[in-house]
N, C-alpha and C positions, 0 to 999 in steps of 0.2 A: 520553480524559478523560471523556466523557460515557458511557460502560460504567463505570467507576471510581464516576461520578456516583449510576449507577442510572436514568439516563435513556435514554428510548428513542428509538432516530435511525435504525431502519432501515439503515444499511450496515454491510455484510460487508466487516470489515478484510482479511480475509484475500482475498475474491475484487478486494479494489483493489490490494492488493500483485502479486496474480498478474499482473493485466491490463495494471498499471505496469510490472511487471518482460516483459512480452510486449510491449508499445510499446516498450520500451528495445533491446529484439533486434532488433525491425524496424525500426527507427532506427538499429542497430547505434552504440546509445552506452548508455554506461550512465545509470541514474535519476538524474535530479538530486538527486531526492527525498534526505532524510539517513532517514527515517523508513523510506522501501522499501527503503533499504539496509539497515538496522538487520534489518527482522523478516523481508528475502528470505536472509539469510544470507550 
């Protein structure tokens, strides 16, 4: 929303997807997240 916005927020979606999707392996469950699901593929 706030890249849409044009506002600046400092995070890298893409490196909180990865890191989400790296928790979820070494939890050995998948993301809860619907959003990590969505953009990890």
């Amino acid at each position: 929303m706030l890249d849409g916005l044009g506002i600046a927020h400092g995070v890298h979606l893409d490196a909180l997807v990865e890191t989400s999707v790296w928790m979820a392996r070494q939890l050995g469950r998948p993301s809860p997240s619907r959003v990590v699901r969505a953009l990890a593929g």
